[in-house]
Structures are given as C-alpha cells and as structure tokens.
Backbone as ProteinMPNN parsed JSONL, in Angstrom:
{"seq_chain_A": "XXXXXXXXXXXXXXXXXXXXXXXXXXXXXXXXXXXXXXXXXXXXXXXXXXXXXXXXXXXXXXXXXXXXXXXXXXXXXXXXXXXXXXXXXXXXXXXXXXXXXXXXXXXXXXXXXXXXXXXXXXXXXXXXXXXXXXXXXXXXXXXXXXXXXXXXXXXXXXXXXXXXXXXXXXXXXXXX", "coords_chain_A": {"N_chain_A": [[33.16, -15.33, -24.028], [30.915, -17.631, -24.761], [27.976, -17.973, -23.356], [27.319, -15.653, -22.532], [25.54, -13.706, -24.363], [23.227, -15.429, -24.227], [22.403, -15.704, -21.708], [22.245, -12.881, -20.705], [20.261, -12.395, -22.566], [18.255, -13.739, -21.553], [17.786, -12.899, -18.862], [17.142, -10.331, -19.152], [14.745, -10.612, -20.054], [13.393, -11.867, -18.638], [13.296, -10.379, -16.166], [11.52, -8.279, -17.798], [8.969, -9.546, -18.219], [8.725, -9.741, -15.05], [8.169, -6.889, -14.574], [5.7, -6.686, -16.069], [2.166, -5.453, -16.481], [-0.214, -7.847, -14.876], [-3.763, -8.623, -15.97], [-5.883, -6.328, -14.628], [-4.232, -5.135, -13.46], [-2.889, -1.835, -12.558], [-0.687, 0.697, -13.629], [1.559, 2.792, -11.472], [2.535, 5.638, -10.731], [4.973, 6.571, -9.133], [6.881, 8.783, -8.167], [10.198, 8.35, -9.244], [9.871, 5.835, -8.944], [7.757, 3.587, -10.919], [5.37, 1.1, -10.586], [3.206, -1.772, -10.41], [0.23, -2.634, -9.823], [-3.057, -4.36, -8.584], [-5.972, -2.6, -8.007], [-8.326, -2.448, -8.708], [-8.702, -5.476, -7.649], [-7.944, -5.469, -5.095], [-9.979, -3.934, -4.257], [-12.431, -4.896, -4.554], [-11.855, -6.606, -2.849], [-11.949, -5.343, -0.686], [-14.633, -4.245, -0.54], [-15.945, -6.18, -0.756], [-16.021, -6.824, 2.413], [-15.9, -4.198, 4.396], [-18.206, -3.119, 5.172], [-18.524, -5.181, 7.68], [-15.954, -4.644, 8.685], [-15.73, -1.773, 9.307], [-18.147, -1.499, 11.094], [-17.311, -2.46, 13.367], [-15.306, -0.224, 14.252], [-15.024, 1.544, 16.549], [-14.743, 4.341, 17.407], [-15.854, 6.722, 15.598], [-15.228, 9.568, 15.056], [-12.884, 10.267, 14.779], [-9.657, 9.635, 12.651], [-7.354, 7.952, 10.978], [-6.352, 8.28, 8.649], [-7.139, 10.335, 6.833], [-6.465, 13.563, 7.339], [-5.847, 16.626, 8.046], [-2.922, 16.9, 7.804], [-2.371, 14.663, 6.225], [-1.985, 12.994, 3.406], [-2.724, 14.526, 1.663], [-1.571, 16.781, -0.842], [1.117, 15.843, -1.288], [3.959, 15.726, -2.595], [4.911, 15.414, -6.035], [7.784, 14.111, -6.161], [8.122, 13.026, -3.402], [6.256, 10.766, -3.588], [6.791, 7.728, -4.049], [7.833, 7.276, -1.762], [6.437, 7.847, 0.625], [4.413, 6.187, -0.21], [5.608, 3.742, -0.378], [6.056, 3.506, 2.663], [3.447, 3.789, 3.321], [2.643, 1.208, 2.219], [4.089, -0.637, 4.171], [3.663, -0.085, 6.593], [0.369, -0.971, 6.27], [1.161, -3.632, 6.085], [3.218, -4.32, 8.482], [1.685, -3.891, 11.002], [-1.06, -2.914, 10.385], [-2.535, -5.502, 9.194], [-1.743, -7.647, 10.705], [-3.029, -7.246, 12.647], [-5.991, -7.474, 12.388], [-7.871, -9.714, 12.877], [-10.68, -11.645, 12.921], [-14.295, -13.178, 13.784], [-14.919, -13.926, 11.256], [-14.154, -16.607, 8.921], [-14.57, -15.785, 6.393], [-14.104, -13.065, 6.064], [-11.057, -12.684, 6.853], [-10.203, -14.213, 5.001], [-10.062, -12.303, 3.04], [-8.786, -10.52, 3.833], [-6.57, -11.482, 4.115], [-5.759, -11.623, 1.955], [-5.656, -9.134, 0.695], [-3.572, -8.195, 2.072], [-1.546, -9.892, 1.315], [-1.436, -8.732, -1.657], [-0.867, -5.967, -0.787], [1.815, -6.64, 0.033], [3.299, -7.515, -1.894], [3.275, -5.465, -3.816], [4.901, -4.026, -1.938], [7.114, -4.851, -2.036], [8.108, -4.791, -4.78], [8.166, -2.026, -4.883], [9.944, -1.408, -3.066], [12.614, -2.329, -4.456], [12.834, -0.866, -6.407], [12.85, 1.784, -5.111], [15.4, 1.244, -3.731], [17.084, 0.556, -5.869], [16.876, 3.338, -7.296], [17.614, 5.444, -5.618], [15.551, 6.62, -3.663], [14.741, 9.253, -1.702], [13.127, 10.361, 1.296], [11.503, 13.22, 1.861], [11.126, 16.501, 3.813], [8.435, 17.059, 4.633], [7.218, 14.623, 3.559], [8.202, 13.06, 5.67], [6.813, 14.043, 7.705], [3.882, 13.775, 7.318], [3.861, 11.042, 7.359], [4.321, 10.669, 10.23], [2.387, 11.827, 11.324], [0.367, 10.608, 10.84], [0.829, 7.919, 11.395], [1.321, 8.573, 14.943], [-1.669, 9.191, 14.838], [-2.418, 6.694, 14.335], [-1.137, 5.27, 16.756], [-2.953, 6.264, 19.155], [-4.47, 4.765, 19.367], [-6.32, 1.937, 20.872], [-4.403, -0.922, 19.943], [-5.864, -3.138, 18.125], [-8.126, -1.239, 17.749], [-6.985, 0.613, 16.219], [-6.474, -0.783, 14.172], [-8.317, -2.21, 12.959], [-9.447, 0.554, 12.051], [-8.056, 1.747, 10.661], [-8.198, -0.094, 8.523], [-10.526, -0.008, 7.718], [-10.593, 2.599, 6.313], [-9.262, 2.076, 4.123], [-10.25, 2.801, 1.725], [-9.62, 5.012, 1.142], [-7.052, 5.549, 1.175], [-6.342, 3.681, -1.56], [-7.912, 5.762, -2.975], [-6.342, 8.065, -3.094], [-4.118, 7.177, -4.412], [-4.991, 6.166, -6.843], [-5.842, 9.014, -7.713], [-3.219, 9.747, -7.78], [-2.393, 9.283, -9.828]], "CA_chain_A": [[32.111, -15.926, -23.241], [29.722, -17.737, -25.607], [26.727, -17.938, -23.125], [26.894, -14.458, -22.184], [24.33, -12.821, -24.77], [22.0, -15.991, -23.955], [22.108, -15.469, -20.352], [21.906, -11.511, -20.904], [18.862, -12.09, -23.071], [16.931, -14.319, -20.535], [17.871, -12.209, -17.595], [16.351, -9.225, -19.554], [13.336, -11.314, -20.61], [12.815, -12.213, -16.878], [12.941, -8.667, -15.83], [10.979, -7.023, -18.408], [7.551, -10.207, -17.25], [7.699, -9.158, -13.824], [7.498, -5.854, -14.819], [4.505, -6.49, -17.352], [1.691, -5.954, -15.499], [-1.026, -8.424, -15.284], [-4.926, -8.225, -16.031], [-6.654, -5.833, -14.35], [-3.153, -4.514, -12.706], [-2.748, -0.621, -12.771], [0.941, 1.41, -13.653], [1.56, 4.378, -10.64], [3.924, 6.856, -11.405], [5.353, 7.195, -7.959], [8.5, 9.66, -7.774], [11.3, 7.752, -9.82], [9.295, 4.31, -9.479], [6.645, 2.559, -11.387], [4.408, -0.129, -9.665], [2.551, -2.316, -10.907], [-1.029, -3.561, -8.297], [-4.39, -4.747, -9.121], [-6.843, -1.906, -7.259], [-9.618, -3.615, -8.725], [-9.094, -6.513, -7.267], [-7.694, -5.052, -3.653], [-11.338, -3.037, -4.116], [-13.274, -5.657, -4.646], [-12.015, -7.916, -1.803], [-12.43, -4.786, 0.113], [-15.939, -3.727, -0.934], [-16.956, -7.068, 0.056], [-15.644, -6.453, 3.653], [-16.008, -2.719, 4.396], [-19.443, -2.859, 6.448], [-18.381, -5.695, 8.409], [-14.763, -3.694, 9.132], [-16.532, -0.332, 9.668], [-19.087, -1.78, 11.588], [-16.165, -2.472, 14.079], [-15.472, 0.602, 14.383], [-15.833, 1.83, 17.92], [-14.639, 6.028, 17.264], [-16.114, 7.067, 13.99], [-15.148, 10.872, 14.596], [-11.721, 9.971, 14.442], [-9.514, 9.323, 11.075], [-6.237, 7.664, 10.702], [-5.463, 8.817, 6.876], [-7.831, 11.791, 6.354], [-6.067, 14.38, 8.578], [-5.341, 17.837, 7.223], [-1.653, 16.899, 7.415], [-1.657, 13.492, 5.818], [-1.886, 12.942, 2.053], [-2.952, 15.522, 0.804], [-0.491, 17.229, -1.817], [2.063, 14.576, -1.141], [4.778, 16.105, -4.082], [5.499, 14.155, -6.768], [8.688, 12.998, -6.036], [7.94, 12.33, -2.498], [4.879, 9.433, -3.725], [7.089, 6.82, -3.612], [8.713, 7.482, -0.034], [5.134, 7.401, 1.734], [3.414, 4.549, -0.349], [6.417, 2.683, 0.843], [5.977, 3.727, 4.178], [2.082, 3.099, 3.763], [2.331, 0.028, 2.669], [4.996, -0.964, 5.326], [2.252, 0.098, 7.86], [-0.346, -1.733, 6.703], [1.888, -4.568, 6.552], [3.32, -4.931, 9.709], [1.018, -3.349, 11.703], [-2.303, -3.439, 10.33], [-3.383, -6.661, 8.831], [-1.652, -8.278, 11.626], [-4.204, -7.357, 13.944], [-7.422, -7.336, 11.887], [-8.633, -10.89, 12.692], [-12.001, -11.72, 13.101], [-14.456, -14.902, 14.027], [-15.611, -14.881, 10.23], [-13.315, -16.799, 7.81], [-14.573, -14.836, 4.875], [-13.479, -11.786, 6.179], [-9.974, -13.114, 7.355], [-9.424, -14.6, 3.65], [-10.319, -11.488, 2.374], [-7.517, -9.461, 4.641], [-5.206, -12.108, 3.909], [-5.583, -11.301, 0.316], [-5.28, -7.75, 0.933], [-2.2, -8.428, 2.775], [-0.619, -10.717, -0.036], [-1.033, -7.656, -2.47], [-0.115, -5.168, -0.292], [3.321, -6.949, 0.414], [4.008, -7.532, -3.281], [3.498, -4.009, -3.868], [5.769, -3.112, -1.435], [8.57, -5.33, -2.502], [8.507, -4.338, -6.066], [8.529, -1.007, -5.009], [11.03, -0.915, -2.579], [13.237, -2.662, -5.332], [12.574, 0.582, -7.03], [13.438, 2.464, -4.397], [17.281, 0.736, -3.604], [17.475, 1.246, -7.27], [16.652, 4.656, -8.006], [18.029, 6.328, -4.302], [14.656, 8.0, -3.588], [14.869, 9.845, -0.677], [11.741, 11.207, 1.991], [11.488, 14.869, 1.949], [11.027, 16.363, 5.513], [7.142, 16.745, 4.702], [6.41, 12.852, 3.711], [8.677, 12.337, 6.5], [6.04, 14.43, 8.955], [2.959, 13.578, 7.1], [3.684, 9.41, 7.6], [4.509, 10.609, 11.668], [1.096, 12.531, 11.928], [-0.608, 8.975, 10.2], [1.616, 6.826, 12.681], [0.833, 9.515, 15.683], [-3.21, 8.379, 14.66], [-2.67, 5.288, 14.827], [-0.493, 4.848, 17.98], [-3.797, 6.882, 20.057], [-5.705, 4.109, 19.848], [-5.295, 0.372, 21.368], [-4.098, -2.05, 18.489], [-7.196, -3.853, 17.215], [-9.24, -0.228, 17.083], [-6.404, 1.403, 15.043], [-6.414, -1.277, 12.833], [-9.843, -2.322, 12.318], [-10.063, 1.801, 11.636], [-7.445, 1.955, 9.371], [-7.977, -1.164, 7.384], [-11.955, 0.562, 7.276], [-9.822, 3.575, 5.323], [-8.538, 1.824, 2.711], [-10.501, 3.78, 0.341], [-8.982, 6.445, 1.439], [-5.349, 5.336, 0.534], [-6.675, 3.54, -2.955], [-8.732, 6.971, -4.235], [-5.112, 8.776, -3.11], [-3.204, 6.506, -5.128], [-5.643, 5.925, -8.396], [-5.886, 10.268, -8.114], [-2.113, 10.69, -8.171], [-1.663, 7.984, -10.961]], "C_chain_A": [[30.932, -16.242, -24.152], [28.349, -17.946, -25.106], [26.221, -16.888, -22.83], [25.783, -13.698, -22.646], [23.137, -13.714, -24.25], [21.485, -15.486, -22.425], [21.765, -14.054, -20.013], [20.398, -11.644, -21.249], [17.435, -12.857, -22.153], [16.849, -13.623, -19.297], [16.931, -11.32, -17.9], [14.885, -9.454, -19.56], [12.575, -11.827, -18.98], [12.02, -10.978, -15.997], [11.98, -8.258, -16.378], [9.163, -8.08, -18.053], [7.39, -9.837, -16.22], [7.323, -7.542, -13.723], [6.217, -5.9, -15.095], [3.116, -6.627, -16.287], [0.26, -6.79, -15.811], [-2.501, -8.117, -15.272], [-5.654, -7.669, -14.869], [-5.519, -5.198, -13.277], [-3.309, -2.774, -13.376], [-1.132, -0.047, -12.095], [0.721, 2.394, -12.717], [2.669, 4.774, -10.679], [3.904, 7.172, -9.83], [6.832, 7.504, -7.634], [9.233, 8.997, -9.209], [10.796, 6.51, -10.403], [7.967, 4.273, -9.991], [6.366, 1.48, -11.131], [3.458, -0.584, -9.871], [1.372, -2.991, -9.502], [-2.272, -3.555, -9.125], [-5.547, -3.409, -8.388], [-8.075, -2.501, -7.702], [-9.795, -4.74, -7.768], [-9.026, -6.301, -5.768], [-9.238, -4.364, -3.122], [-12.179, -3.973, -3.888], [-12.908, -6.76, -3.681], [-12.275, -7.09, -0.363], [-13.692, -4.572, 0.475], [-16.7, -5.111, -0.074], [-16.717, -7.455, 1.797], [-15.905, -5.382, 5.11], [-16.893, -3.144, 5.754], [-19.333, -3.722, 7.416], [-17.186, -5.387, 9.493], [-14.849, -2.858, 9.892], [-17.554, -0.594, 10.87], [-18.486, -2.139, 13.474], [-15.309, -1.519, 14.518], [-15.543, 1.725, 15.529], [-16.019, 3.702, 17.82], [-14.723, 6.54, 15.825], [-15.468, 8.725, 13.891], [-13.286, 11.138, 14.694], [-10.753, 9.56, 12.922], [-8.151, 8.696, 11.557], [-5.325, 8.441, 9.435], [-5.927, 9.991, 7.139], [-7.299, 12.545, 7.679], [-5.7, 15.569, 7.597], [-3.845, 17.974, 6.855], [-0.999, 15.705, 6.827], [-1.461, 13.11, 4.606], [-2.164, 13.847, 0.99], [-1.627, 16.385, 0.288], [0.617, 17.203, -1.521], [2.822, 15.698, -2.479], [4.983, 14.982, -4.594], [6.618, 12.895, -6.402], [9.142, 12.566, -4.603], [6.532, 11.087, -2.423], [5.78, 7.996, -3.196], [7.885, 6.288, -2.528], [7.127, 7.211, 0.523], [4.315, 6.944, 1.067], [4.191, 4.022, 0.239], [6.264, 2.808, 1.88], [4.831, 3.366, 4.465], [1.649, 1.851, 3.791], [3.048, -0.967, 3.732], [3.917, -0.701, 6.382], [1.028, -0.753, 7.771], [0.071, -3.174, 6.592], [2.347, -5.188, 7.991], [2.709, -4.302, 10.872], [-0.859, -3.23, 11.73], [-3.051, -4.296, 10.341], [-2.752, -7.211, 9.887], [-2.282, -8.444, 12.533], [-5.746, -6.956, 13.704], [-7.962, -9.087, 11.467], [-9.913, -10.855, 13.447], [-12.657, -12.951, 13.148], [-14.907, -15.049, 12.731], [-14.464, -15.279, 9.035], [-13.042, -16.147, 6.587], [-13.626, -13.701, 4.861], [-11.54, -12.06, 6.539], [-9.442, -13.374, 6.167], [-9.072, -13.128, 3.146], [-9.288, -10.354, 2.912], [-6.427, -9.941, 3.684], [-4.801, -11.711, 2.309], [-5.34, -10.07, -0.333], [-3.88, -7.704, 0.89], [-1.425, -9.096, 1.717], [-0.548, -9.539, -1.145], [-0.331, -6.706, -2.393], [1.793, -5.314, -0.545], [3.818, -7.526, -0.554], [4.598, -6.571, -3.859], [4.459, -3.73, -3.38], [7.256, -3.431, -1.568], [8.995, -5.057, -3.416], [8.138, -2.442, -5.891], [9.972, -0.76, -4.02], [12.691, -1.683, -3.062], [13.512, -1.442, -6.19], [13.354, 1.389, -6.176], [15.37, 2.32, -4.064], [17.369, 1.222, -5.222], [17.96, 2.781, -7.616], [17.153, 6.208, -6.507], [17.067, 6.732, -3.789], [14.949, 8.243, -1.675], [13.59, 10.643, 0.019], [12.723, 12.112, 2.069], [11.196, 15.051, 3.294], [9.726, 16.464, 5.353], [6.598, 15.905, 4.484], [6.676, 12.785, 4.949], [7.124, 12.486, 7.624], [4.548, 14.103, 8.577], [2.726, 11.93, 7.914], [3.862, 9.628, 9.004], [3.419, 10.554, 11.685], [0.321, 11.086, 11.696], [-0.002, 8.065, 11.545], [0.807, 7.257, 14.415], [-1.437, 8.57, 16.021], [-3.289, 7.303, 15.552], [-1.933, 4.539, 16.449], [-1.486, 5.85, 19.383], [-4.226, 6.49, 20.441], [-5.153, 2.889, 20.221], [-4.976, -0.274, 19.442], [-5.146, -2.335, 17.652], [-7.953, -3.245, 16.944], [-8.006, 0.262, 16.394], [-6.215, 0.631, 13.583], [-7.176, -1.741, 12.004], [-10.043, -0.532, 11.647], [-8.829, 1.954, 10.6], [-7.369, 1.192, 7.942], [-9.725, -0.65, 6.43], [-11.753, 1.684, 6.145], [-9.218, 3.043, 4.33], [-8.746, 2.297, 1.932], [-9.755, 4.851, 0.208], [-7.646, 6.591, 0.627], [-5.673, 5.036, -1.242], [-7.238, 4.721, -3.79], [-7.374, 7.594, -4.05], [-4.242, 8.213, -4.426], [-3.671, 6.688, -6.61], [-5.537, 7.586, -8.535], [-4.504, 10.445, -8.336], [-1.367, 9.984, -9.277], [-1.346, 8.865, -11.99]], "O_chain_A": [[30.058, -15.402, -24.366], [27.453, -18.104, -25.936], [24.999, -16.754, -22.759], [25.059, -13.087, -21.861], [22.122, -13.139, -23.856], [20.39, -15.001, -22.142], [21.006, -13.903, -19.056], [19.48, -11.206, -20.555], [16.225, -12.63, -22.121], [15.813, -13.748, -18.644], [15.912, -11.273, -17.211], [14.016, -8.676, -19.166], [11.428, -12.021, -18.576], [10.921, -10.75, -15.492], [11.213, -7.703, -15.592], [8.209, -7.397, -17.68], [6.252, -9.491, -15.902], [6.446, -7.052, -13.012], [5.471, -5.187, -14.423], [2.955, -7.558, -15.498], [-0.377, -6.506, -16.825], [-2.723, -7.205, -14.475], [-6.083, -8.494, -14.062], [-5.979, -4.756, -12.224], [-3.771, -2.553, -14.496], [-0.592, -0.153, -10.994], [-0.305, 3.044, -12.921], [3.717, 4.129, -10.652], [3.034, 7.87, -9.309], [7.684, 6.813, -7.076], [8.656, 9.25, -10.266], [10.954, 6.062, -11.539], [7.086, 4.949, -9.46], [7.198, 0.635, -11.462], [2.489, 0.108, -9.558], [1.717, -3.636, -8.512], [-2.462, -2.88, -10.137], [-6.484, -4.205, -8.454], [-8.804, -3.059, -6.882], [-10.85, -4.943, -7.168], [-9.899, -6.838, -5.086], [-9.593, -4.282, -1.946], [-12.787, -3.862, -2.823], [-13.584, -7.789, -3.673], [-12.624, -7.602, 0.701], [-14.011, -4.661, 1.661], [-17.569, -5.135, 0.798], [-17.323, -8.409, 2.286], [-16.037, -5.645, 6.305], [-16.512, -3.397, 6.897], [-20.005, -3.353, 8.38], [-17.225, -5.669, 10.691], [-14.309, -2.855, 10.999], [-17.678, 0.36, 11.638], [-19.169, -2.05, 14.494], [-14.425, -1.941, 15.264], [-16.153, 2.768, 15.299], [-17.069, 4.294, 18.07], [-13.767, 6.718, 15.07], [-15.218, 9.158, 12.766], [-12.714, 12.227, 14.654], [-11.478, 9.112, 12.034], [-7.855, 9.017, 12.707], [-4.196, 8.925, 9.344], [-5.177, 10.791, 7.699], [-7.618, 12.224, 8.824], [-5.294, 15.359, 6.454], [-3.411, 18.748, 6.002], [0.211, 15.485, 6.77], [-0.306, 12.685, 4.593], [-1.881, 13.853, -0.208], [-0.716, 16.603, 1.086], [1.296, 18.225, -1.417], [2.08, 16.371, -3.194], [5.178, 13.887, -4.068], [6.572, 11.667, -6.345], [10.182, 11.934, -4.417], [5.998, 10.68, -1.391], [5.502, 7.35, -2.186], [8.437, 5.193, -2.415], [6.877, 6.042, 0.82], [3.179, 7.125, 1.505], [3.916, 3.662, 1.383], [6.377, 1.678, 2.355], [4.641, 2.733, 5.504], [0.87, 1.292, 4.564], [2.502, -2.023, 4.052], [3.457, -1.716, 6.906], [0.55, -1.26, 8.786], [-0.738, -3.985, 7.043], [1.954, -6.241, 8.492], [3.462, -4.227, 11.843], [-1.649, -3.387, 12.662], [-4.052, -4.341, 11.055], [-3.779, -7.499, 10.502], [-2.305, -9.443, 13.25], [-6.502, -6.358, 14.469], [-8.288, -9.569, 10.382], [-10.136, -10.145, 14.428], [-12.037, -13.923, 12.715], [-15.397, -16.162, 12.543], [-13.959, -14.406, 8.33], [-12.012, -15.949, 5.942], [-12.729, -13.412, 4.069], [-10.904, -11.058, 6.214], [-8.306, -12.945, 5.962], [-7.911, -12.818, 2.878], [-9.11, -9.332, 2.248], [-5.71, -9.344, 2.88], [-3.702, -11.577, 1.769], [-4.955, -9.879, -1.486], [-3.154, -7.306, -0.021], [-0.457, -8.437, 1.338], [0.595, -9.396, -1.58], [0.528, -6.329, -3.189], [2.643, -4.56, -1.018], [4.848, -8.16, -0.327], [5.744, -6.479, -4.299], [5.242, -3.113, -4.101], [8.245, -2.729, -1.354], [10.219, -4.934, -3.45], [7.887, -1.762, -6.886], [10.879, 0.012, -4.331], [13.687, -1.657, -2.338], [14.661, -1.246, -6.583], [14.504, 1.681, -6.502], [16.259, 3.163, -4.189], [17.768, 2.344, -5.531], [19.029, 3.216, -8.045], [17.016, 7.431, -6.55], [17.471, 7.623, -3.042], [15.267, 7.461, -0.779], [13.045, 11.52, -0.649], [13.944, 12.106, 2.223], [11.006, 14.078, 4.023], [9.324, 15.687, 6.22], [5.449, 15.847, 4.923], [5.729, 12.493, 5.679], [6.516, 11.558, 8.158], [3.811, 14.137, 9.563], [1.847, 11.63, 8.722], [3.518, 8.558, 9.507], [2.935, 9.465, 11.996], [-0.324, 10.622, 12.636], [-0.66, 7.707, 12.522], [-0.013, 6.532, 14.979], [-2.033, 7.885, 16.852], [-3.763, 7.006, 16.648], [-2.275, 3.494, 17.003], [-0.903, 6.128, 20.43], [-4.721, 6.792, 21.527], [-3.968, 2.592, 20.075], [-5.318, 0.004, 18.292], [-5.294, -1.805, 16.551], [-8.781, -3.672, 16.139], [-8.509, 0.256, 15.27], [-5.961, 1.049, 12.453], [-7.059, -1.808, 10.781], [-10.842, -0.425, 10.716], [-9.162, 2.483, 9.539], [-6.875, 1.485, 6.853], [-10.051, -0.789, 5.251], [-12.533, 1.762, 5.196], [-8.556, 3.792, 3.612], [-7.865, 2.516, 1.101], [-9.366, 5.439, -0.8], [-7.295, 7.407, -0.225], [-5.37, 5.866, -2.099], [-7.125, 4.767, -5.015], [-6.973, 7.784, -5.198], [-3.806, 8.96, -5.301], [-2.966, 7.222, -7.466], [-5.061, 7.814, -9.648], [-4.291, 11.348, -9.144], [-0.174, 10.043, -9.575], [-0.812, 8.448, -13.017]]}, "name": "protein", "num_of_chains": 1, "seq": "XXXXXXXXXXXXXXXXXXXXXXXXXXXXXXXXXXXXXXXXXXXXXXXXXXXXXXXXXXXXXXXXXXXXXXXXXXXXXXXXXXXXXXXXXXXXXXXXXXXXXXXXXXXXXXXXXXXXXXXXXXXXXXXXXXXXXXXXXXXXXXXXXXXXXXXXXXXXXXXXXXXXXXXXXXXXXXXX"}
C-alpha cells in the first residue's frame, strides 16, 4: 500500500492540531481525559454579563452548584464523568432558556454556549475512548445539582445557574 504512511502521517497530523490548544486555551487533567477550553475567554464574555444575569435572579438564598453535596472533592478520576455531565446540562438545558430582550447579552450566551458544546464534544470523544466510567458519588453529586435545578420553574433555574458559572470555572481552573 504505497499511500498508507502518507495517509497515516496526515491523519496523525490532523489529530495531533485539534488537540493543540489554541491562544489563551487552558489543558484540564480530567480523569483519563485532557481538554482543551479558553476560560479566559468563557470569563470574559461572562464578566461582561454577570450583573445583568444575577440581577435576574429572583431567589438569591438558593444555589444550584454550591451545595454541600455538589463539587466539592469530586475524585480525580471521577472529573471527567461530571464535567461531561455539567457541560451536558448547561447545554441542553441551560442556555436554552437564558434569553433575554438585550442582544448583547444573548450574543454573549450564545458564545458561551458555542464553547461549552465544543468542550463537551472533545471531551466526550475522550470519554468513548478511554471507557471512563461515573462512580456512584459523581453519579449522586450531578442528581443533587439536577434535583436544584428541577425546584425551580425553567427560566429561574437557568438564569441562576448560568449566574454560577463562576462557580463551575473556579472548580475546574482549581482541579486543573
């Protein structure tokens, strides 16, 4: 087969760019997989959002993430079982129902949402890959988070969870 090494060596060479990650992207060591996302930039389209999010807000003494049984000392090699699962949540469930009358803020989801659901494809590429498997405590941590969010109507659990994003991003950048 004389095209075989060419076609080997561009396949490889394909693979090893979308790996590479790009400016101002950050590597997370989650379980088995490595995942390449911008948090800068997911921060900064947040940051300029936040008080208009928050402000929306209706039950402040309420949490979605921060719960005594939700992220906190996640094990290692359960990280990449409930990011996948987190970002699967705010995928089809969150940003779907965090529209608003100001365009800015709507781009600024959508752009959320486009990272998010990159993330979660090149990790759950990872995941089929590498078998990972939830432990029974991601499993019950991502209920108790779900649980949250299924207390409230739609458009307050998701305006209040999309207001938490820090929450998920300082989790993530601390267990990098």
């Amino acid at each position: 087969m004389r095209g075989s090494p060419l076609f080997l060596c561009l396949l490889s060479m394909s693979c090893w760019v979308n790996l590479m990650p790009t400016a101002g992207d950050r590597i997370f060591h989650l379980g088995a997989c490595r995942v390449s996302m911008s948090t800068t930039e997911i921060r900064a389209g947040f940051t300029a959002i936040k008080a208009n999010i928050q402000s929306r807000d209706p039950i402040r003494t309420l949490s979605i993430l921060s719960h005594p049984h939700s992220l906190h000392k996640v094990k290692p090699s359960d990280r990449c079982c409930i990011t996948h699962h987190l970002f699967t949540f705010y995928v089809d469930k969150v940003f779907k129902h965090c529209k608003t009358e100001d365009p800015f803020v709507n781009r600024k989801i959508s752009s959320i949402a486009n990272s998010f659901l990159s993330a979660r494809r090149r990790l759950g590429q990872c995941r089929e890959q590498n078998n990972c498997v939830c432990g029974e405590e991601s499993t019950e941590k991502f209920k108790q988070i779900l649980a949250n969010y299924e207390g409230l109507n739609v458009t307050s659990a998701a305006m209040k969870s999309l207001g938490e994003l820090d929450i998920l991003l300082d989790w993530m950048e601390k267990s990098r």
